[in-house]
N, C-alpha and C positions, 0 to 999 in steps of 0.2 A: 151589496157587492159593487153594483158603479159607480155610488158614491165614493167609496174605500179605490177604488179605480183613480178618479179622479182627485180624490186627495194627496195618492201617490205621486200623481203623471205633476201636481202642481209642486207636489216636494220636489221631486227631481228636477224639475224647470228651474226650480229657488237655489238647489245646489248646486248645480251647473253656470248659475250665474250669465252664462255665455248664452246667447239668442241663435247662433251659428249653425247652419246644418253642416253636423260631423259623423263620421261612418266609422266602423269596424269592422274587420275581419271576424265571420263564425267562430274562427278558432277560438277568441279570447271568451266568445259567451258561452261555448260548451264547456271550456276550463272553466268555467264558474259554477257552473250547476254543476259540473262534478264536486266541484269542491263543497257545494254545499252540501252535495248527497253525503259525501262524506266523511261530514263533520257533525250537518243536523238531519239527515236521513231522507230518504224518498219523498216522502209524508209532506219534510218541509219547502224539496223542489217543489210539487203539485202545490201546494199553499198560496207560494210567493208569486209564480205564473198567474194565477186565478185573480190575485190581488191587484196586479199590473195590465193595462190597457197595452196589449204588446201586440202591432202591424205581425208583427210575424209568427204568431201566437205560442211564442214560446219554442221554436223547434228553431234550428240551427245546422246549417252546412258549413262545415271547417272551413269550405276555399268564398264561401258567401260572404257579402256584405249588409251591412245591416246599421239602422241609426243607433249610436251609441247612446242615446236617451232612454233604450229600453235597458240597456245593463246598469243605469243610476235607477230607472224604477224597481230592478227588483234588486240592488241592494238597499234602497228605501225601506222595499219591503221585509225584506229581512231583517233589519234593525225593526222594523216594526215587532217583529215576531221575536226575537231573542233580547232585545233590549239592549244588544250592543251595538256603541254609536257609528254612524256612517264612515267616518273616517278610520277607523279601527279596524272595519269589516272589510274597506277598500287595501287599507296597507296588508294584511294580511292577505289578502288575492295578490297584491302585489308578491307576496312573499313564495306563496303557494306558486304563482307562475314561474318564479325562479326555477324552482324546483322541476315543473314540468318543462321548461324548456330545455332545461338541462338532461332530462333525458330525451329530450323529440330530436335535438341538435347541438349533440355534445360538441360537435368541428368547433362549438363560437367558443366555447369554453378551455381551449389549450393556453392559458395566462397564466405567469406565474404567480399574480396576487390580483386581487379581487380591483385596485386601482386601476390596472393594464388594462381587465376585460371592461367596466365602464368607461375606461377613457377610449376604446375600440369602436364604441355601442352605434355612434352618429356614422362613422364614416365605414367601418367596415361590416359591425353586427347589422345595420342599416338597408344597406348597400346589398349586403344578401337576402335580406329578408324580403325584398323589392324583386329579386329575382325568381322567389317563390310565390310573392302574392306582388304582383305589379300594382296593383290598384289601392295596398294597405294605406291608410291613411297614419301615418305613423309623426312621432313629437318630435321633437328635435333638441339638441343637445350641445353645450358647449363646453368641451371640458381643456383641464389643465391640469399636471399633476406638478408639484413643488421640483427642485433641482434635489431636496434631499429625501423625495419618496413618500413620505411623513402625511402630504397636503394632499385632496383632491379637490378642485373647484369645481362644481359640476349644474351646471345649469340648463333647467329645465325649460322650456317651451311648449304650450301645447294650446288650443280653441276648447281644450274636452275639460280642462280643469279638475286632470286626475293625478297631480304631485304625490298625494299618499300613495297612489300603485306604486309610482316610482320608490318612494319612502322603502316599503315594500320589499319593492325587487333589491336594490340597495343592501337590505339588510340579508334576502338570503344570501347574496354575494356575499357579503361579510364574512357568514356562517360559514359558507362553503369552503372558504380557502383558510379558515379558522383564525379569522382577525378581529382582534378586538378596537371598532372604531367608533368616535362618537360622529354625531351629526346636527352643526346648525346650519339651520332654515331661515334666511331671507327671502320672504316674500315679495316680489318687485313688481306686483301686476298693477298694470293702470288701467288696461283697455278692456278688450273683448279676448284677448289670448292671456293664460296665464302664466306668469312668468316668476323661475326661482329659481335663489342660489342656494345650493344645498353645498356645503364647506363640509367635509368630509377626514377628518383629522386620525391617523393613527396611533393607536396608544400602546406606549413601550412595552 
């Protein structure tokens, strides 16, 4: 077991690419282990915790922070256990949290198309979420939407190098507001922060 420990802690060091100490709000880790419980069941939360080297042995306070290095080890280890790959496992939590946020704080979600509420996300979805959890270490975003509606520019920023959440969330916004859009991905990262344009196009 501490080896499989340590295989993990070095996967997620390899995926993260970034060396940076980065933090998280509890909330995003308990929305995860729900989401696993309720996709691969109990069995498979207890598994994945056991498998991962986690300072905070797996237990989670919503308003708590926490190093985001433990939520890449146990989506490592989940992909260990299901065979589906890391990035898949992340856009889909991405996806999954759409969904839960939309009901914990429907206020953010009054837009009339899914462009309005991410082009909102930096300056206003942001901005409140900061008055909830002051300390959240949150990404940052620049976006732009075309003169005729059509385009979103929407670029990513973050040290955690989790653009599939974003991918993610993105797409259950799509869902929600019932639009059908595609999505290309320029990856522009040089440094230690990951950086991307996600071009966001609506189709007729």
């Amino acid at each position: 077991m501490v080896d499989q420990r340590v295989q993990i802690h070095m996967q997620a060091k390899h995926i993260m690419l970034s060396q940076l100490e980065s933090t998280m709000k509890g909330i995003v880790f308990r929305e995860f282990i729900d989401m696993v419980e309720a996709s691969f069941g109990d069995e498979m939360v207890d598994t994945i915790i056991a498998a991962c080297d986690l300072e905070s042995g797996g237990a989670y306070s919503a308003v708590g922070t926490y190093d985001h290095t433990e939520l890449v080890q146990m989506v490592v280890a989940l992909s260990g256990q299901t065979g589906v790959e890391v990035p898949a496992l992340v856009e889909a939590f991405g996806t999954y949290l759409f969904g839960r946020f939309l009901e914990l704080f429907p206020v953010f979600f009054n837009h009339s198309t899914s462009f309005e509420f991410l082009d909102s996300i930096h300056d206003v979805v942001h901005v409140e979420v900061l008055k909830l959890y002051p300390d959240a270490g949150l990404p940052s975003f620049n976006s732009s939407i075309s003169e005729d509606k059509k385009t979103l520019h929407f670029e990513y920023h973050s040290s955690r190098h989790f653009a599939d959440l974003a991918v993610g969330l993105m797409k259950g916004a799509f869902a929600h507001w019932d639009e059908e859009v595609t999505i290309d991905i320029d990856d522009r990262t040089s440094g230690d922060e990951q950086v991307v344009m996600f071009t966001c196009t609506l189709q007729a």
